[in-house]
C-alpha positions as semicolon CSV with decimal commas, in nm:
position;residue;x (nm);y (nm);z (nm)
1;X;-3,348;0,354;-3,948
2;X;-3,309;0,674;-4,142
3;X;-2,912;0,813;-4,224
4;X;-2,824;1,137;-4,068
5;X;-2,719;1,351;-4,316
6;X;-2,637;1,658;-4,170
7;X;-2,576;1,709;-3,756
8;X;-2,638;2,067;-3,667
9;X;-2,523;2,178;-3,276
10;X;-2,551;2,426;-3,124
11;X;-2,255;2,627;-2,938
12;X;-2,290;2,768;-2,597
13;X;-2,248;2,467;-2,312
14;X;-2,288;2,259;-2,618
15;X;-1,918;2,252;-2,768
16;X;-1,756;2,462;-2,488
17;X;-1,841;2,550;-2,141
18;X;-1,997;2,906;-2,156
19;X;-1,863;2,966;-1,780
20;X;-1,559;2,973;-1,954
21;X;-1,720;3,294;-2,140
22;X;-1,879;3,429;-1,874
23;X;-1,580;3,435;-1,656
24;X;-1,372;3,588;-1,856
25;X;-1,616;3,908;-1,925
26;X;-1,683;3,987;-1,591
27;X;-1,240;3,935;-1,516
28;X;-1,229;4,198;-1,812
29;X;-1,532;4,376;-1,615
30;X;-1,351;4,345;-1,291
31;X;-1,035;4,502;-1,413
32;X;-1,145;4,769;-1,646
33;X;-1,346;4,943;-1,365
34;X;-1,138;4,893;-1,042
35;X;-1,186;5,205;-0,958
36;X;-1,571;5,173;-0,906
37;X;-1,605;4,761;-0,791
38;X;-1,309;4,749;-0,531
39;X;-1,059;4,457;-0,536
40;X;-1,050;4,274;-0,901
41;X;-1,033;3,965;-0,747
42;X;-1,335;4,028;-0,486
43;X;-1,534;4,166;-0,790
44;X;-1,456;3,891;-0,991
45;X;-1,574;3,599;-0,670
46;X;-1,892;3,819;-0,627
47;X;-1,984;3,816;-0,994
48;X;-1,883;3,438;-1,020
49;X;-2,145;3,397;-0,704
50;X;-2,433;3,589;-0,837
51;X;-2,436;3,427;-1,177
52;X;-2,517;3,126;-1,034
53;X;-2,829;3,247;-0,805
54;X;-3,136;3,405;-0,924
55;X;-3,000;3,712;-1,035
56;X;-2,811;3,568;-1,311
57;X;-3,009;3,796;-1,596
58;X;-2,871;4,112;-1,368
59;X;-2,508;4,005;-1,251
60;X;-2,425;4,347;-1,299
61;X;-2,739;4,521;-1,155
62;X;-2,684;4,268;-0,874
63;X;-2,343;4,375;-0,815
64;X;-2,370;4,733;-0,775
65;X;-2,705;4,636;-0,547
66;X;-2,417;4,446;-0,295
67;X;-2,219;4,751;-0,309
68;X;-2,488;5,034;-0,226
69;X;-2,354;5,263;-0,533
70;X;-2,669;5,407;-0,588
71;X;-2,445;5,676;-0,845
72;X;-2,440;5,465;-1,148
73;X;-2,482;5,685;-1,406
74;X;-2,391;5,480;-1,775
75;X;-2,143;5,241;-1,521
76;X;-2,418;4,949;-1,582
77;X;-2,409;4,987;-1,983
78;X;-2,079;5,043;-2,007
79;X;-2,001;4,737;-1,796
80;X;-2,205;4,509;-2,013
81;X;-2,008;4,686;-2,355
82;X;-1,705;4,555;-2,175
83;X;-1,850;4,223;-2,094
84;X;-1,969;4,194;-2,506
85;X;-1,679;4,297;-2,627
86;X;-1,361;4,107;-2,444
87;X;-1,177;3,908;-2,638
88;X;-1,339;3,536;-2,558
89;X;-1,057;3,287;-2,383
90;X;-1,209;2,998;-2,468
91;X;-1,175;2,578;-2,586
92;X;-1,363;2,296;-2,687
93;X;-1,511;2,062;-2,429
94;X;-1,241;1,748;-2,452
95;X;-1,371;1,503;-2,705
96;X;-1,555;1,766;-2,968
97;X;-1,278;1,804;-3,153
98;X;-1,229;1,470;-3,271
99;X;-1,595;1,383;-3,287
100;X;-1,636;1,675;-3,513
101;X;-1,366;1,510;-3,738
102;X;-1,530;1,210;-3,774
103;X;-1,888;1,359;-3,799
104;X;-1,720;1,562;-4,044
105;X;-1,659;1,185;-4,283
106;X;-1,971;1,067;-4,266
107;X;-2,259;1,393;-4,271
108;X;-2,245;1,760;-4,336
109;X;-2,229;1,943;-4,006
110;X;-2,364;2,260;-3,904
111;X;-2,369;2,516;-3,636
112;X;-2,672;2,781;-3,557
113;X;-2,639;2,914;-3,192
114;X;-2,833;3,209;-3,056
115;X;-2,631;3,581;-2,957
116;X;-2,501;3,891;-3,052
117;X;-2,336;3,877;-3,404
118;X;-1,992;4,002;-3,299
119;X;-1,966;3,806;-2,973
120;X;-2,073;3,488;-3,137
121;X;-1,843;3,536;-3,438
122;X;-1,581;3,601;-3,192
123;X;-1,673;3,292;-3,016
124;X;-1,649;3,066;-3,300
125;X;-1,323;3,222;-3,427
126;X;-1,181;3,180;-3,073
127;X;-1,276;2,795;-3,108
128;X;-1,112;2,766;-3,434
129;X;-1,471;2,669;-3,567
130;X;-1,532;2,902;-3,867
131;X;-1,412;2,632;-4,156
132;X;-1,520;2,298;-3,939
133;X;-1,886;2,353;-4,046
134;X;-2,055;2,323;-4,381
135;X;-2,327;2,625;-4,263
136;X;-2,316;2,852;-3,989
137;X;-2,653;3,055;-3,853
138;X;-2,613;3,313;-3,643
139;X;-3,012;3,363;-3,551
140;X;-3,002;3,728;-3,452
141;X;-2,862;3,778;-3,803
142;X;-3,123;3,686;-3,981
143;X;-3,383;3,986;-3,822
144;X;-3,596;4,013;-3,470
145;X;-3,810;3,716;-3,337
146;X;-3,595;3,492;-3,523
147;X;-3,426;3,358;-3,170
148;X;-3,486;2,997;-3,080
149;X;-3,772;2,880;-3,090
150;X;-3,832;3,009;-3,383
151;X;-3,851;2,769;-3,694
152;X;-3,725;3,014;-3,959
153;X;-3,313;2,950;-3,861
154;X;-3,392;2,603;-3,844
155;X;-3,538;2,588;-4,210
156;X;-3,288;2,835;-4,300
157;X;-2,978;2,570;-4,233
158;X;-3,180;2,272;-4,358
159;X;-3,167;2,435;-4,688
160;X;-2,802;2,538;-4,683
161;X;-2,723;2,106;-4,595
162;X;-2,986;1,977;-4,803
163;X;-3,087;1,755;-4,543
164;X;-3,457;1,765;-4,345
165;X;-3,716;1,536;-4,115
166;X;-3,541;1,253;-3,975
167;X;-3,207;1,304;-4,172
168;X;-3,094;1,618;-3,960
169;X;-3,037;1,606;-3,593
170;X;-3,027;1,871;-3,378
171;X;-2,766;1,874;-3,038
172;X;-2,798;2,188;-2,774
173;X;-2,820;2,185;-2,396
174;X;-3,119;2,405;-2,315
175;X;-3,477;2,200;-2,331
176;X;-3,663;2,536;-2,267
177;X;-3,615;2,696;-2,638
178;X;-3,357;2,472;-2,850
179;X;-3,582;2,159;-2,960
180;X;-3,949;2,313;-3,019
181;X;-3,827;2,384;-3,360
182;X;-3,631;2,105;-3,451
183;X;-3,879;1,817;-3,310
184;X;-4,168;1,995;-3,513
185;X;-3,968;1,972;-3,786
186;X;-3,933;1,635;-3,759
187;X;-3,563;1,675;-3,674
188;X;-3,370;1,406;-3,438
189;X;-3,285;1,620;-3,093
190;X;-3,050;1,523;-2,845
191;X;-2,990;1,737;-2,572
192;X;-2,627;1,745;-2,387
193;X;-2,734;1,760;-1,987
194;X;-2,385;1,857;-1,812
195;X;-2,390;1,895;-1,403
196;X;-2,237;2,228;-1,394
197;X;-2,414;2,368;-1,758
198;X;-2,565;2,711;-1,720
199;X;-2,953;2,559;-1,811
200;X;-2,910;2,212;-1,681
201;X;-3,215;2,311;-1,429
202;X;-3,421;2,459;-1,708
203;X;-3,790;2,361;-1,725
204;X;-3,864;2,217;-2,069
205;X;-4,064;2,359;-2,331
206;X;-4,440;2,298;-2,459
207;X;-4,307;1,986;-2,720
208;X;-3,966;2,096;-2,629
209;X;-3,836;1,789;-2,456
210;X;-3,507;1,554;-2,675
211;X;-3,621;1,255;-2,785
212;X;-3,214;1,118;-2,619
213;X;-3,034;1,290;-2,335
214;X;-2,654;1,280;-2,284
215;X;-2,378;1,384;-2,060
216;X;-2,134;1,428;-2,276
217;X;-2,049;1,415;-2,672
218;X;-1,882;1,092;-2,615
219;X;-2,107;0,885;-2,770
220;X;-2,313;1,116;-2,987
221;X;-2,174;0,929;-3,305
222;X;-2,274;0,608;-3,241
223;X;-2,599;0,689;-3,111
224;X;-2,744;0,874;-3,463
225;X;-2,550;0,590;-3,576
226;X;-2,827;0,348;-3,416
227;X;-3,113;0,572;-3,508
């Protein structure tokens, strides 16, 4: 049995339900262009609707498809500047709060999530997270291809906690790019698998795939605990 040092999560669906996120852009979407998308509220169902079908990379596209405005002009980038830049009304899943206090007694703890600088700084400040981690890693910080899977943010926040191999876990929710690093690191991964998360139906990766799957944090503690 090897002690985890450090526990590194990740933050979208992981410590808070990104629907939560998403909603609230496309409500800010909704409102701020009334005058183009109709009804707030009927905006705000439709974009709900299509995020959850196959057009969920083009909820916007997809929007302006149901409503035949073929004049779009800038509408579609200055929808998604909207979307980026609303202030996030957001919380914790129940539970992370307390397990990231007593995480917080035992190993160093760290964050590194994928994103936009400013919306993922906004994110974590929302959450009250900026002083709850020992080392934070924005990935699109650190230059291009340097997105999950990509080992170099992984190495980057192994050096910050001085922890490595079988002494750091990794915990994130999507199997298709968050534990190809980690598990060829040598990292323990253990992938959070909730009903309603964004990428519960992803495919998993080429040696992508947790070595544990959860439904919840509840027991996340005990279980590096026991390994």
């Amino acid at each position: 049995m090897s002690v985890t040092r450090a526990v590194v999560f990740d933050l979208d669906d992981t410590l808070y339900p990104e629907r939560q996120y998403a909603y609230g852009g496309f409500a800010a979407v909704a409102k701020a262009f009334a005058d183009r998308l109709g009804d707030p509220v009927e905006a705000l169902a439709r974009m709900k609707r299509l995020l959850d079908s196959t057009n969920r990379p083009r909820v916007f596209d997809a929007l302006l498809d149901e409503l035949a405005m073929t004049d779009r002009g800038d509408l579609i980038a200055r929808m998604i500047e909207t979307y980026r830049n609303h202030p996030p009304s957001i919380r914790l899943f129940d539970g992370v709060d307390p397990l990231l206090g007593e995480l917080r007694k035992i190993s160093r703890l760290g964050l590194l999530t994928d994103g936009r600088p400013a919306a993922q700084w906004a994110k974590i400040d929302a959450l009250g997270l900026r002083d709850r981690f020992d080392a934070i890693v924005v990935t699109s910080e650190l230059g291009p291809d340097c997105s999950k899977p990509s080992p170099r943010p992984f190495e980057l926040i192994s050096s910050r906690l001085n922890a490595g191999g079988r002494n750091i876990a990794y915990v994130a929710d999507n199997p298709r790019k968050d534990f190809v690093a980690p598990n060829a690191l040598g990292w323990k991964t253990v992938q959070v698998r909730r009903p309603d998360g964004l990428y519960a139906g992803e495919l998993t990766a080429a040696g992508g795939a947790p070595q544990a799957v959860v439904d919840s944090l509840d027991r996340l503690a005990e279980w590096l605990a026991s390994r």
